[in-house]
N, C-alpha and C positions, 0 to 999 in steps of 0.2 A: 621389725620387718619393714622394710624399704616398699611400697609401691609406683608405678611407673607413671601414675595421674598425680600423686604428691610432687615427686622428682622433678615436674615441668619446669623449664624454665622463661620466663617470659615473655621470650620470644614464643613458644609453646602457649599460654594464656594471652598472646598475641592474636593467633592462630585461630583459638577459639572465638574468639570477638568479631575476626573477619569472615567465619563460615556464619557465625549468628548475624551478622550483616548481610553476607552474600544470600540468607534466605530471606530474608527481609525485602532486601533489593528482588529477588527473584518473586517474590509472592505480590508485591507491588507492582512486578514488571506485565505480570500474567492474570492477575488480577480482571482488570478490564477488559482482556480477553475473552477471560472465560465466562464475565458476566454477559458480554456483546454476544458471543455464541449460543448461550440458553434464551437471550430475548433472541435472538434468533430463529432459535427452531421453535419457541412460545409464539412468534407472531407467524409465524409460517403455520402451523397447527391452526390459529385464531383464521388465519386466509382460508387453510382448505376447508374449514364449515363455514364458511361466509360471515363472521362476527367481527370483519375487520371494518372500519371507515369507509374507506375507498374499495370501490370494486375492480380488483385485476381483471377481470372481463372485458372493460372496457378497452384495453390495451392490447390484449394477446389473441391474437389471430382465430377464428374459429373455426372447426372443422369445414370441411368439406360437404355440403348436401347435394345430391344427385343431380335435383331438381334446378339446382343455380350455377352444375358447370356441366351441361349436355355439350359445349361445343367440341367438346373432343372424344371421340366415338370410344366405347370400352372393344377390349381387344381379346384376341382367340389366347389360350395357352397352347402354346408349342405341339406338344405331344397329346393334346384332349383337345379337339373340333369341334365338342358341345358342350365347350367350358366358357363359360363368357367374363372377362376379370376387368374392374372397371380402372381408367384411364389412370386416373391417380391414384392406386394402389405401385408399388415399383417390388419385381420380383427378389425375392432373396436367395442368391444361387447359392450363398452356402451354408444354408438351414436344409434347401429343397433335395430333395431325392426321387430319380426315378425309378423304375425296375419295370424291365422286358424279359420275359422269360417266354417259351415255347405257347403252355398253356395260361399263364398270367403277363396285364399290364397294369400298371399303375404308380402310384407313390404319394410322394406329401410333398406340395407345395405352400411355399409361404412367400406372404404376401405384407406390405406396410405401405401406409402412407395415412396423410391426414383426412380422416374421412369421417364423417357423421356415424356413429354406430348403428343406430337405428334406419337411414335411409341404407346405410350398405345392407343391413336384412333384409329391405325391403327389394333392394335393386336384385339381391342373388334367387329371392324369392320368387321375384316375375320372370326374370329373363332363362334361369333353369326350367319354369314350365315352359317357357316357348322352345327348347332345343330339346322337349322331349322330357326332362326328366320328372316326376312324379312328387311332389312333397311325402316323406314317410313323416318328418315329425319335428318338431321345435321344441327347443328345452333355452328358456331365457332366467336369467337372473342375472350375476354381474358378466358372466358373459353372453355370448348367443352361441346354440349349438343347432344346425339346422341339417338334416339329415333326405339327401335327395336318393332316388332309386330310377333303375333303368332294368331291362333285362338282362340278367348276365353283369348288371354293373352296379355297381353303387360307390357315393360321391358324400363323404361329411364336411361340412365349413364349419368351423369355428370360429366364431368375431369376440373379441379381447381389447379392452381398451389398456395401452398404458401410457398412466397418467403422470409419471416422472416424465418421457420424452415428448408426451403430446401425442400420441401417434394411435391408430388402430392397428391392427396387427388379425391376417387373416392365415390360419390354418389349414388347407383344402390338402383332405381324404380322399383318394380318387382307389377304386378296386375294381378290373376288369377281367372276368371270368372267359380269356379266349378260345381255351378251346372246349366247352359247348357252343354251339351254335343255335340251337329251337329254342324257342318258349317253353317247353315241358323244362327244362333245368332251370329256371330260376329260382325256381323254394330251396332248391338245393345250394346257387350257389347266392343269393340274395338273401343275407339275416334279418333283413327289411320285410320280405317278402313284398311283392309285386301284385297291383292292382286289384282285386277283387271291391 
């Protein structure tokens, strides 16, 4: 019986010589590649714990503290008059959503820019109590979750660092209960519930 791998003819045992070469060549060629790309992500790993020589801090710009750029006043949001968003956050129209309805106003705005996480807490913490709203509650770990109250309304921010682009990134919950109007409906419509 005749097989078709005996049968070759040298040009064929040709053939083979130059695919065993052409991986050869190809495993030489990607070789250095693919060693460059693992010290790669191995020294980028070594950076984000801090175990590298040189400190990339010293280079890359650092957030934003409140405290170091007052010259330009923070601003109203659009549709909330007792919302205060600070100057270097820049709105995200196509994250944000509103909604107007008869008895409901409200939605979810978002927010980015380079900003210190901890003074942005600090900045929605104070300037919320001055436009009235009430601290219901803080929940911190890798993010912030800071949970405001009003009658008839209630307001959550989320503060989020990401740290692939650099950026903070601000979530604002806004829920406005419009048609009651008294004080006696806020247990009802406030799962915060209001002052006592």
């Amino acid at each position: 019986m005749h097989t078709p791998y005996k049968s070759l003819s040298p040009k064929g045992h040709k053939f083979r010589l130059s695919s065993q070469a052409a991986q050869l060549s190809f495993s030489t060629a990607f070789l250095p590649i693919i060693l460059a790309l693992i010290s790669l992500v191995a020294l980028s790993g070594c950076a984000e714990m801090g175990l590298g020589g040189s400190s990339d801090q010293d280079l890359a710009p650092t957030p934003t503290t409140f405290s170091s750029s007052l010259n330009t006043p923070p601003y109203r949001a659009n549709e909330f008059s007792d919302l205060l968003i600070p100057s270097e956050l820049t709105w995200d129209r196509e994250k944000s959503m509103l909604v107007r309805t008869e008895s409901f106003a409200g939605g979810v705005l978002y927010y980015s820019g380079r900003v210190d996480i901890a003074s942005l807490s600090d900045f929605f913490t104070n300037n919320m109590g001055k436009n009235g709203w009430k601290l219901a509650g803080i929940a911190k770990y890798k993010n912030i979750l800071l949970a405001f109250v009003k009658p008839n309304k209630t307001c959550t921010i989320l503060l989020s660092e990401d740290k692939l682009f650099m950026k903070t990134e601000v979530s604002v919950y806004l829920a406005e209960d419009t048609s009651t109007g008294g004080l006696g409906s806020e247990k009802k419509t406030n799962p915060f519930g209001y002052g006592k």
